[in-house]
GUGU-302555 format. One record per residue: residue in one letter; x, y, z of N, C-alpha, C, CB in turn. Coordinates in steps of 0.1 Angstrom, whole numbers, plus 5000, padded with zeros to 4 digits. Glycine has a CB too. Example, Ala and Ser with C-alpha at 12.3 -4.5 7.8 and 13.67 -1.06 7.14 Angstrom:
residues 2
A513249435078512349555078513249675078511349555090S512849785071513749895071512950005079514149945057
//
This chain:
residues 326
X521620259091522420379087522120419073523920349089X522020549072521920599057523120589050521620739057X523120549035523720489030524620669023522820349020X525620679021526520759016526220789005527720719016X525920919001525520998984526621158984523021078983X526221188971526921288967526321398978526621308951X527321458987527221558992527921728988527721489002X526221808989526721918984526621998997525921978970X527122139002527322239014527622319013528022219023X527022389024526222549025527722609024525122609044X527822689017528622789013529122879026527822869003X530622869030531222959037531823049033531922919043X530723199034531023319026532123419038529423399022X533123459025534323529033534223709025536223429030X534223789039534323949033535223969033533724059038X536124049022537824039022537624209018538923909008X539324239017539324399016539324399002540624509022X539924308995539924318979538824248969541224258976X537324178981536324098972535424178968535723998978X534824168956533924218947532024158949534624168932X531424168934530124098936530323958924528724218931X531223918917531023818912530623658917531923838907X530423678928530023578933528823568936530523548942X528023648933526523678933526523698920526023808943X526923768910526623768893527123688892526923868883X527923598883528223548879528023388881529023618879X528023358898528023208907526823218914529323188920X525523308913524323368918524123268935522923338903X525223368942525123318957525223448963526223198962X524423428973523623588980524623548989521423618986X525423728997525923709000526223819015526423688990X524723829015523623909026524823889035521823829032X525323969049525124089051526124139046524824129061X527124109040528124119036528224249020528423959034X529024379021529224429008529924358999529724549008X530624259001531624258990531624058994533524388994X531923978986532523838989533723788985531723768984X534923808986536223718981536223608976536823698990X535923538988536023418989535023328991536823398996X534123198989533223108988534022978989532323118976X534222909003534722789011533322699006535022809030X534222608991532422498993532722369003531822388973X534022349004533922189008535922249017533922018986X535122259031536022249043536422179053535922329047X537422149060537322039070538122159080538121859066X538622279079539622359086538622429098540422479075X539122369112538622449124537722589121539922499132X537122609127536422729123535522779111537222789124X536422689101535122679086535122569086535422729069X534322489091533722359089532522339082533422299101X532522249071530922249061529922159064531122199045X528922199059527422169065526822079057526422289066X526221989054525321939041524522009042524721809039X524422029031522922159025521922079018523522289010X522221959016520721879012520821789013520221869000X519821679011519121529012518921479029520221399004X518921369031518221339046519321349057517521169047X520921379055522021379062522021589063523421269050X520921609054521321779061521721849074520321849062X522721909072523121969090523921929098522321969099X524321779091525821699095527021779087525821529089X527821779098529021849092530121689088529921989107X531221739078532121729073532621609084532721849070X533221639093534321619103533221509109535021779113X532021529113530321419117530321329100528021579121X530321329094529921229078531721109078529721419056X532821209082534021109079534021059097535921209072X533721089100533421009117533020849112531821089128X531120909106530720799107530620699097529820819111X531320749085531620649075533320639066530320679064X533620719073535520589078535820659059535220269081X536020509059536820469045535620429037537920319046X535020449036533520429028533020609019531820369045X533720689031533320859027534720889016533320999044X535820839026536920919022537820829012537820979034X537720679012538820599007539320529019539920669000X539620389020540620319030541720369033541120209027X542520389022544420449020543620569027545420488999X543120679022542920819027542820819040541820889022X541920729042541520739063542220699067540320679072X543220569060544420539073545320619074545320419072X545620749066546520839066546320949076546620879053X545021029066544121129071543121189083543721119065X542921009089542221009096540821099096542821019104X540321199106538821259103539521369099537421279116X540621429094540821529087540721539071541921559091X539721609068539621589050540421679043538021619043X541721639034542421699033542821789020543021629037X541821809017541721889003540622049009540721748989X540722149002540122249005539722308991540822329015X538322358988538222368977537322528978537522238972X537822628969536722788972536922818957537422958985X536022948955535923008946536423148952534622998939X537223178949537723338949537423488936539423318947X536823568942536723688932537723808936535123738932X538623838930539223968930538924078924540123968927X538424158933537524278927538924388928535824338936X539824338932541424438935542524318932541724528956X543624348935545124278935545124198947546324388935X544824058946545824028963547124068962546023858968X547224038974548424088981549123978976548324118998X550923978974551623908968552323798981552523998961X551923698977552023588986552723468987551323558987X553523378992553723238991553323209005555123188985X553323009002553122949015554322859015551722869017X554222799024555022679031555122579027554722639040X555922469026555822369023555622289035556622349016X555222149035554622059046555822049056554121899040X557122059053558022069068558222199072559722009067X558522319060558022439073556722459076558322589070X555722449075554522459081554122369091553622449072X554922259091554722159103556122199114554821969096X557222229112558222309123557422479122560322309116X556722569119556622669126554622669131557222809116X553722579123552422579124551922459133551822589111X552722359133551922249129551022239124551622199135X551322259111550022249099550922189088549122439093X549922109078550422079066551022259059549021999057X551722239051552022329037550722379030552722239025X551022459020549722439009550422478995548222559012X549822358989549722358979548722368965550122308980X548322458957547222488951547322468935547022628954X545922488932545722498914544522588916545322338904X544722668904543422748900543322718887543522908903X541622758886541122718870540122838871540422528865X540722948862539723008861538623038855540023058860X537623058862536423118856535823208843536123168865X536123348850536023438842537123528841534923488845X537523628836538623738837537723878828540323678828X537724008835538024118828539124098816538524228839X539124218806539924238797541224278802539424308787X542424188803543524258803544324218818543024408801X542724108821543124068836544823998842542123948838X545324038854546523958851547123878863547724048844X547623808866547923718874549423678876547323618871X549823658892551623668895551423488897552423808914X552823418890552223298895554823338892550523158881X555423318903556423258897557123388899556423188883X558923338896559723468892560123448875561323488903X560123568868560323578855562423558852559523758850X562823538863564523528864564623468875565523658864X565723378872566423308881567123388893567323228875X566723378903566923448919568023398927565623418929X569023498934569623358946568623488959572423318949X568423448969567623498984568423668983568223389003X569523648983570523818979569723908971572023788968X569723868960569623948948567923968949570223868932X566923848949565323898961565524048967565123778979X566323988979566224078988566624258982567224018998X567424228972567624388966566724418958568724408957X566024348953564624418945563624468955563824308935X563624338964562724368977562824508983562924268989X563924518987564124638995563924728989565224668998X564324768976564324838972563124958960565124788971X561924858967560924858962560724828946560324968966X561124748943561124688929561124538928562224738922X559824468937559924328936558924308921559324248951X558124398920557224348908557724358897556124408906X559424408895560024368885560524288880560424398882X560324168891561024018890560323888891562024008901X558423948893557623888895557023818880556823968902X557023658874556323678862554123708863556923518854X554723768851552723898854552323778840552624198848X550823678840550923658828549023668824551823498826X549023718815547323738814546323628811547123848802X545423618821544323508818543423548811543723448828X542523448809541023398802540423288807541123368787X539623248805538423208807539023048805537223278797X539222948816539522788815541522808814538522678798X541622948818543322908821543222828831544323038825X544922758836544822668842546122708850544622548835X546722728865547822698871547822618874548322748877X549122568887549022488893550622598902549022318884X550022588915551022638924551222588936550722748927X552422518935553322418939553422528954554822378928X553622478965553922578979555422608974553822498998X555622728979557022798977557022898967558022698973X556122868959556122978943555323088949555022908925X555923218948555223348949554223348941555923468947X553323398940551723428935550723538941550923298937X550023628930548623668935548123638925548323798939X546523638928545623668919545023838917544523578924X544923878901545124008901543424048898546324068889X543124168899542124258895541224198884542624388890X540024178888539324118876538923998874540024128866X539823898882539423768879539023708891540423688872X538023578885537223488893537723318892535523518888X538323318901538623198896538023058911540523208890X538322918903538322798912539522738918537622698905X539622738935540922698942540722598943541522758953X541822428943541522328945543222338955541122228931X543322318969544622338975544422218989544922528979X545622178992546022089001545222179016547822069000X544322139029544022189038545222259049543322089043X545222359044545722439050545322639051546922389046X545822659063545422859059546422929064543922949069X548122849062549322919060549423029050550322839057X549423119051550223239042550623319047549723309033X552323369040553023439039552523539032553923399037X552523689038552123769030553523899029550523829035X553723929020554924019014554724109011555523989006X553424149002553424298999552024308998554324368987X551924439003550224449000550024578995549224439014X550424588988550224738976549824878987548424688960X550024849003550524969009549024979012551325079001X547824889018546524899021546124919032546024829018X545224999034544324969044542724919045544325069050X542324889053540824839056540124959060540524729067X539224959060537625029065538525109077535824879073X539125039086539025099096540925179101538324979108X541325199087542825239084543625149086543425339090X543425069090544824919095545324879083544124749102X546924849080547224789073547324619077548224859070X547424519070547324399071548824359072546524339061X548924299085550424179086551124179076550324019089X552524159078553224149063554124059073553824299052X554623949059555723869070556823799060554823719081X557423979059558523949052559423829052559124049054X560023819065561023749071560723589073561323829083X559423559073558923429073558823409057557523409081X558323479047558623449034559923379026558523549030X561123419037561923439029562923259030562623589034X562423209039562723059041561222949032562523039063X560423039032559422939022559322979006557922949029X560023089003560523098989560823028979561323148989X560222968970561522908959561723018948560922758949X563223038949564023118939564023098928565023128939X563822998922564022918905562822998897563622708904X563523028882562923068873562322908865564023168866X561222928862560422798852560222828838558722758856X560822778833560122808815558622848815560022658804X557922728820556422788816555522758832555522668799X554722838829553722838844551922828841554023028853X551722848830550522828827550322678824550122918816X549622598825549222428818548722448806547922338825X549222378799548422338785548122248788549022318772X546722218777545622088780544822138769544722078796X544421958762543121988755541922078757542521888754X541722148752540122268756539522218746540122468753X539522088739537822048733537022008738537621978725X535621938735534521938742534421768741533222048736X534121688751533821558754534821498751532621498748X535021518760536521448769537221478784537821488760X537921398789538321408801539821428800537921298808X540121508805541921528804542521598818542221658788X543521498822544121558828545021748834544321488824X544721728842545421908842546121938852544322018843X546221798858547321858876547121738877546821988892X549021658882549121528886550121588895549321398876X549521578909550921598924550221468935550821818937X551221488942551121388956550221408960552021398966X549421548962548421568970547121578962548721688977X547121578951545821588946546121578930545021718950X545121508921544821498905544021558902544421388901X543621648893542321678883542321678871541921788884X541321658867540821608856539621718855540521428857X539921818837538621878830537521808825539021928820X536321778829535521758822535121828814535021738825X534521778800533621858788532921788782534321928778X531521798784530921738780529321788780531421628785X528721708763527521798757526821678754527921898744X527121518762526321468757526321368771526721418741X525521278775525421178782527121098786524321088773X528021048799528821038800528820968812529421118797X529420818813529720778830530720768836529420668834X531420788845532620828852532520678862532621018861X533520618856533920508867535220468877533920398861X534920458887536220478899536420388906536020578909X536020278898536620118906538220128905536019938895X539020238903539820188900540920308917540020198879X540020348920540420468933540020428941540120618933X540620468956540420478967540520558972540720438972X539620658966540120758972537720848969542020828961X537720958976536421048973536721078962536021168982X535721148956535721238942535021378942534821158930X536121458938535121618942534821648931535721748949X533521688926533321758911533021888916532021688899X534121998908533322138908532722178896534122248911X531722188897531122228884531622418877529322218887X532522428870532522528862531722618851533122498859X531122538849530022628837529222488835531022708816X527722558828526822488827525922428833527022448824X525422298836524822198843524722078839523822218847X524521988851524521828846523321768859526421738847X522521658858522621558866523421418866521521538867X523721418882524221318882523821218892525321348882X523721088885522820998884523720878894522420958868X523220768905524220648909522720588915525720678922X522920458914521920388923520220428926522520388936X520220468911518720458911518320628911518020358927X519220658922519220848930519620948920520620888945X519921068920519821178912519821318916518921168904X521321418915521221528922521521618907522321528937X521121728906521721838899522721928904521021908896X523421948895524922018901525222128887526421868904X524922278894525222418884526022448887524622528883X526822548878527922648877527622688891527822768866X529422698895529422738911529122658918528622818916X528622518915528622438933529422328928526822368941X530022288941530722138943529921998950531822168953X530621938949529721768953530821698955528721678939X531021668966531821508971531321428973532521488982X531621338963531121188959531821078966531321148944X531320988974531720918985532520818974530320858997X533320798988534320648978533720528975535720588988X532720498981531820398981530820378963530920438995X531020508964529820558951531120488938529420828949X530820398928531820438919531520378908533120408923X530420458903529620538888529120618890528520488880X529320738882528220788888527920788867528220958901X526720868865526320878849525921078851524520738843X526321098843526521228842525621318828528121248843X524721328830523621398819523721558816521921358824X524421588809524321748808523121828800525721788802X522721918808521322038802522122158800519722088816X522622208784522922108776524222068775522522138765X524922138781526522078785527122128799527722128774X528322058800528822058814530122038816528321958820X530822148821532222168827532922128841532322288828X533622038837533821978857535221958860533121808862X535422058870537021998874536521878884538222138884X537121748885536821598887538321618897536821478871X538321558909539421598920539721458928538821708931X540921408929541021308940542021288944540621208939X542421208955543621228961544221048952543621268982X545521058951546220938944546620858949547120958936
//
């Protein structure tokens, strides 16, 4: 049997009404036949977007075929006795070339009483942003479902929405239940629990190519809602260079920023769990057992649980959100 390495996969490109070209400038992935790209699924286990290995001698094995045949060796012991062949993390790059539509999801008991699906729960780290770019993560006031519902109705929910402006390595973290879009302008990296629950609530009154407006599901929103106002919604975190720092600790997933401009080894005797690196800016090779893959801005790599060093050489530096389940 072929022994388990860092697996990288063919890109599942999504045409959306609100995707742009930054995913071709910016993430330089062709996005033929398609005018516009939203969304880029690197690392999927969800029916219908299932991922492919895109390189070394395991090419053309999917996801759901690689945790078949190597168990707790791909994914972690703890993970597969839980998870079984479902890989439970979902990882894309999104470009908003418009406003999404204003959204929350589910949490894991309503999504499991109306979907049978997990919840979702997310983090974004963004990429890039236009000037002035801005982003709904939360409500700016404490809510009870009533007083929602009167802004709602009354067409004044975006006065209760908090709007907060990004840049370049902002960081959320969106817990299921918190209303959110991503606004005009920005490109950012989703790291979210496997799921494709959403509640959609408002869609700034759109149509598609072919006049249709898109579902809206007011009334299912309104049970997966959390009402609470938060002090703060953006993460703080070190932004200096060579170091690893934390940036999201939940049940369902950890990440950790990489930064780094010089030679660095990442050791994971201490997990049971895979390791996803997305690379954000720059490049690196990364080095285990003799082997050696490169990994650029815009792609991901799941690093088997089995793997645990890898040595990480950046040309000339390297940005990595580092991912695993706890």
């Amino acid at each position: 049997m072929i022994n388990p390495y860092p697996f990288k996969f063919r890109p599942i490109l999504k045409e959306k009404i609100w995707g742009g070209q930054k995913i071709k400038t910016e993430l330089n992935k062709d996005f033929i036949p398609y005018e516009n790209c939203g969304e880029t699924w690197e690392i999927s286990g969800i029916p219908g977007n299932i991922s492919i290995v895109s390189e070394g001698p395991l090419t053309g094995t999917t996801l759901p075929q690689l945790i078949d045949t190597y168990r707790g060796q791909l994914v972690g012991e703890a993970v597969y006795r839980k998870e079984g062949n479902k890989f439970p993390l979902l990882v894309k790059f999104i470009d908003a070339n418009q406003d999404l539509s204003i959204q929350v999801h589910p949490n894991d008991e309503l999504a499991q009483k109306r979907h049978q699906s997990l919840g979702k729960t997310e983090m974004w780290y963004i990429f890039q942003s236009d000037p002035a770019s801005r982003l709904v993560v939360g409500f700016n006031q404490p809510l009870s479902r009533e007083k929602y519902l009167e802004y709602f109705n009354s067409g004044r929910l975006m006065e209760v929405l908090n709007q907060e402006e990004v840049e370049s390595d902002d960081v959320f973290f969106v817990p299921a239940g918190r209303v959110h879009t991503i606004g005009k302008g920005i490109l950012l990296a989703e790291i979210q629990q496997t799921s494709d629950v959403t509640y959609r609530i408002y869609d700034f009154d759109r149509v598609d190519k072919n006049g249709n407006s898109r579902e809206l599901h007011t009334e299912e929103a309104l049970d997966a809602l959390d009402f609470q106002h938060y002090p703060q919604y953006k993460t703080d975190y070190d932004r200096s260079a060579n170091n690893a720092v934390p940036i999201v600790r939940s049940t369902y997933f950890e990440v950790n920023r990489l930064y780094f401009d010089h030679e660095t080894t990442r050791n994971y005797e201490h997990l049971d769990s895979f390791v996803i690196y997305v690379c954000v800016d720059g490049k690196s090779r990364l080095s285990w057992d003799g082997q050696h893959i490169t990994l650029m801005k815009g792609e991901a790599a799941l690093i088997p649980a089995s793997i645990k060093e890898i040595k990480l050489t950046p040309a000339p530096s390297i940005k990595l959100l580092e991912t695993y389940i706890p």
